[in-house]
Structure formats: structure tokens, C-alpha cells
C-alpha positions, 0 to 999 in steps of 0.5 A, a space after each residue: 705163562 701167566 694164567 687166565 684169571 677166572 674171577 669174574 665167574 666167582 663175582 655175586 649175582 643177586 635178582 629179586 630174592 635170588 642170591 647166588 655166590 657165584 655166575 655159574 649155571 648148571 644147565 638141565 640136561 635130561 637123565 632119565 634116573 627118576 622111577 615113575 617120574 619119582 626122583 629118589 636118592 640117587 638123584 638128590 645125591 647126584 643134585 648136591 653133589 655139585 652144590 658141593 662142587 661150588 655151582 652157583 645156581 642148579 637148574 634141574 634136568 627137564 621136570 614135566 607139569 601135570 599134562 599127560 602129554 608132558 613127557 616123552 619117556 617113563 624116567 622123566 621126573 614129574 613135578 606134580 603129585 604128592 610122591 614126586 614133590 615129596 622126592 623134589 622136597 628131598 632134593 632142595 632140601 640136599 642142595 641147601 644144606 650143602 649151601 647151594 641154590 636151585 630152581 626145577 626146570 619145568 616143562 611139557 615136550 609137545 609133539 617130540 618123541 624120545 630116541 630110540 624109546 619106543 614109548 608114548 604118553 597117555 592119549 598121545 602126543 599134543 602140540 600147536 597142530 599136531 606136528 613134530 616139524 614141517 610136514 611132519 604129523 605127530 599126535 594131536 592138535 591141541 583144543 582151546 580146553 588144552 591149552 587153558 589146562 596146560 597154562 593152568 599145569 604149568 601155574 600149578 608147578 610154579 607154585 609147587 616151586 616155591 612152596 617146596 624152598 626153591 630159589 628159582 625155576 626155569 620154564 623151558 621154551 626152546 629146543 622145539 618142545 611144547 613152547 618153541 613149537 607154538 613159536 616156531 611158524 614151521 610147527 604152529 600151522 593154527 587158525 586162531 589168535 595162537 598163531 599169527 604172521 609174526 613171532 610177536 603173535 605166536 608168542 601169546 601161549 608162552 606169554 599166557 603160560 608166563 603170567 599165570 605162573 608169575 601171578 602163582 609165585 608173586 612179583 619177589 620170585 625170580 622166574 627164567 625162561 630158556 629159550 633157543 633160535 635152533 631146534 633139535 628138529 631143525 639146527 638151523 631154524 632161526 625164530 628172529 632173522 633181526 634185532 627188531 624181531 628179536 625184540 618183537 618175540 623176546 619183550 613180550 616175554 618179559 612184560 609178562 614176567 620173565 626175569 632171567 632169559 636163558 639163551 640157549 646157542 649150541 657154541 655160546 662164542 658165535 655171533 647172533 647178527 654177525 652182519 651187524 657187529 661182526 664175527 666178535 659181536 655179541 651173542 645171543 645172550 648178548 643180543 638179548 639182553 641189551 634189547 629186552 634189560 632183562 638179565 641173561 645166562 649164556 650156554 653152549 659148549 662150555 668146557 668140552 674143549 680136548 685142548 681145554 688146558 690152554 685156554 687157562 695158561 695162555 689165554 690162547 684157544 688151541 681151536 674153536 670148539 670152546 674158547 674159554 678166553 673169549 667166555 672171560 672177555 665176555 662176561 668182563 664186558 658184562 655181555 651177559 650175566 651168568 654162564 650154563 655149564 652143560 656135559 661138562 658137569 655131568 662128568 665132573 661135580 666138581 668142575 666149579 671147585 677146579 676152575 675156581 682154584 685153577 686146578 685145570 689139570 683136575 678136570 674130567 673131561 665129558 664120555 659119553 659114558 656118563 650118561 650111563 650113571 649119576 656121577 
């Protein structure tokens, strides 16, 4: 059997003053190996590492802005204050000279607590209205004052970003954290202009957060934005029912300054308006990108297929659970721009290096045991 050719992952990216050498991602995946939100060796170590593995654009794991309720659990990395910037200069420095490119996912959880930790931040948890999900009390309300210093938090790490040598950073919108949660109507029960009848309205913190950082770093730094329909409160929450309102959350977005949106799906392969275009339609990426011009990275589930093996030598998937094929189809089709890779890196640095070369019988798969350590 002939093999799948894997090419168009290795083609060149390049956006405003970002040059990647290749269209794989590594997505932020939360580790929790950062002492007092100080990211030492270990995670330097762990960052180039798969730099050395031939990934195309590192996004570190999430990295909290200067709020005291930005983080969930004590081993969340900061990024603000001079011990935690000097342990992020030590990071980019690694993935440089091991010749790859990164950008911080900066972040605030809102009104979200950790699994089975129990731990809170300083004063409590804040959010839109004090709610984790419908009906579901959780710390405080945010005040006006909140929110100008959050947006003025988020600025600040954008502008840490760049003077630190990174290539990139990524602000994280989606998953029902700080940002998702001023979108999602079910967590944003406010009374003021943060709120509003349509998801167009409720975009105006993320909005404000995104222009601020953008006047931080300049109109040459590339700035991405994950965002999710799914919430970890909700997996069937959706923000946009249509393409219209799709448009109506996501453009707003991108005038204020958003290059690259990520787009966060659980399986990347399902259709986003399956009743429009049908169940090989495009994605949410997908979908994104063709409504906004703005470029897309795709994610959800890639290489944690079992039967992964098949997919590489008959262009077959076994089953649904990642359809490697289709993942190739679809970034010929240019559907998108860039793929995440999630689990899969976190057991295998050098999962880029093995798909490039087509040693697919190499591949570690993900064990959850992994997350134990920093492989």
C-alpha cells in the first residue's frame, strides 16, 4: 500500500513577523510543574525538547497575567513579576537556539476551579457575574475597576511577550474561563454594556482586552486568540447556532487586532453547520476562517487514534476517533492554515520528527500517566 503523503503539514507559514518552517501547532495543555508560578529548568527543558522535535510553533501551557484571580492552582506559571519573566527569558531562550518559535498563552480562569485541588486565589474567584455555570454561584462579580485592570494585566503580558523574544502569544478566550465566560449569555447575567442580547455585545471585553494588547505590541506582532464553541462546564454549549452569528462574535474580534484564531473543537474532523454543507463540511476552523479572513489553526484529537497506524498506509481511518486522512484533505483544501497537536506531544517530543520521516510505527501513544512528569 502506498503511504499518505504528510507534506502539506511541513509547507512554510509566515504572518506578519511570524516565520514558522512548518503547519504544526503544539496546543497549551496545562501541567502544573511551575513552583510558585516560577517556570524553572525542567520546563525549559520539556518546551525545547519539542522544538528539537521539528514542531512548528510552540504555545506554551496556560500562563496567568497579573490578576489575583487569574489562576486556579498554585503550579500555574505566572507571567508578570521579575522571577517569572526571568524563568520565561530561560524558555524562549531554549526553544531558539534549538531553532524553534513560541508564543505564551496568556490567560485568567475567571470563575473556574481546578479538579479535585482544594485551593483558591487570593480574595476568590472573579468573573462576569460571579457564576461558574447557569445557576452556578462561584466568587464575585467583577466591578468596572475589575475590569479596566484585567485588560490593563492582559496589556502588560503582551508587552512582556515581546520584550522576552517571543514570536507570538496566544490569548486564551475559550473553554469557559475568564474570557469565554463574558461570551457565553449562561455566565454573563450583567446589567451593563459587557452584556447584551447578542454575542456581538458580549464581545466588547474581549474586544477591549484584544486592542489594548494589540497597541502593546504593535501592528508587526502576530496576536492569536483560542477560542471554543464547547465549554468544560458545558460540551454542548454552543456561542454561534449560524454562520451570521459566527460572524457577529468572531469579526469583531479581528478588527481589534486578532491575526491567527485558534479554534478549539473537541474532534477537529466534525462539521461546524453540518445542515449547510453536510457531514464533510468545514469545520469550525474552517468555518472561521472563510467568514472572518482571518488565518486558523484547527484542533481536537489529533494523533490519539489506537489504530493511528492505518490512517499512514492506506489513507483509511480504522475508526472515528481521528482521521488522519481527512486532517490531510483538509489542509490541502487549505481549510485552515496550521494543525494543534495536543496529548499526543505531551508523550511524544518528537511526534513531528516521526510523521515527517513517516516512522509512524515510532509513535508513543498518549498514557494518561504522562501527565505525571515532564517527558
Amino acid at each position: 500500500m502506498s503511504k499518505l503523503s504528510t507534506d502539506v503539514l511541513f509547507r512554510p507559514f509566515q504572518l506578519k513577523s511570524l516565520t514558522l518552517k512548518n503547519r504544526i501547532v503544539m496546543a497549551p495543555m496545562t501541567r502544573t510543574f511551575a513552583t510558585d508560578g516560577i517556570p524553572g529548568q525542567n520546563v525549559a527543558d520539556y518546551y525545547r525538547r519539542r522544538a528539537e522535535g521539528d514542531v512548528g510553533l510552540i504555545l506554551s501551557e496556560g500562563t496567568v497575567v497579573d490578576r489575583p484571580a487569574a489562576a486556579n492552582h498554585p503550579s500555574i506559571p505566572h507571567f508578570y513579576g521579575d522571577k517569572a519573566l526571568s524563568g520565561w527569558q530561560n524558555v524562549i531562550n531554549s526553544v531558539h537556539q534549538a531553532g524553534g518559535a513560541m508564543g505564551p498563552q496568556l490567560w485568567h480562569v475567571g470563575a473556574t476551579q481546578y479538579p479535585n485541588l482544594d485551593w483558591k486565589p487570593e480574595g476568590g474567584e472573579e468573573s462576569p457575574s460571579g457564576l461558574n455555570a447557569a445557576n452556578n454561584p462561584l466568587g464575585h462579580a467583577m466591578s468596572e475597576e475589575d475590569i479596566a485592570d484585567t485588560i490593563a494585566a492582559f496589556a502588560k503580558s503582551a508587552a512582556a511577550a515581546k520584550q522576552l523574544g517571543f514570536d507570538t502569544f496566544e490569548i486564551h478566550g475559550a473553554h469557559g474561563y475568564l474570557i469565554d465566560q463574558f461570551f457565553w449569555p449562561e455566565t454573563n447575567q450583567r446589567k451593563d454594556a459587557y452584556n447584551g442580547l447578542s454575542i456581538k455585545q458580549r464581545s466588547r471585553f474581549a474586544a477591549e482586552v484584544i486592542a489594548a494588547m494589540r497597541a502593546a505590541v504593535g501592528e508587526d506582532f502576530p496576536i492569536i486568540l483560542r477560542v471554543s464553541q464547547w465549554k468544560q462546564q458545558d460540551y454542548q454549549a454552543k456561542l454561534a447556532n449560524t454562520p451570521d452569528e459566527m460572524s457577529d462574535w468572531l469579526l469583531p474580534l479581528v478588527e481589534a487586532g486578532v491575526d491567527i484564531l485558534h479554534c478549539s473543537q473537541r474532534r477537529f474532523w466534525e462539521p461546524e453547520f453540518a445542515d449547510i454543507d453536510g457531514e464533510q463540511g468545514l469545520n469550525f476552523a474552517g468555518w472561521a476562517k472563510k467568514l472572518t479572513g482571518a488565518a486558523t489553526i484547527s484542533v481536537g484529537s489529533v494523533g490519539l487514534n489506537r489504530d493511528f497506524l492505518s490512517l499512514f498506509t492506506s489513507g483509511e481511518g480504522a475508526d472515528n476517533s481521528n482521521n488522519f486522512a481527512n486532517l490531510i484533505q483538509r489542509m490541502e483544501n487549505e481549510e485552515f492554515d496550521l494543525i494543534a497537536v495536543g496529548r499526543a506531544l505531551i508523550s511524544d517530543p518528537n511526534w513531528a520528527t516521526k510523521v515527517k520521516q513517516q516512522r509512524i510505527d515510532e509513535l508513543t501513544q498518549f498514557e494518561v500517566s504522562a501527565l505525571g512528569s515532564l517527558v
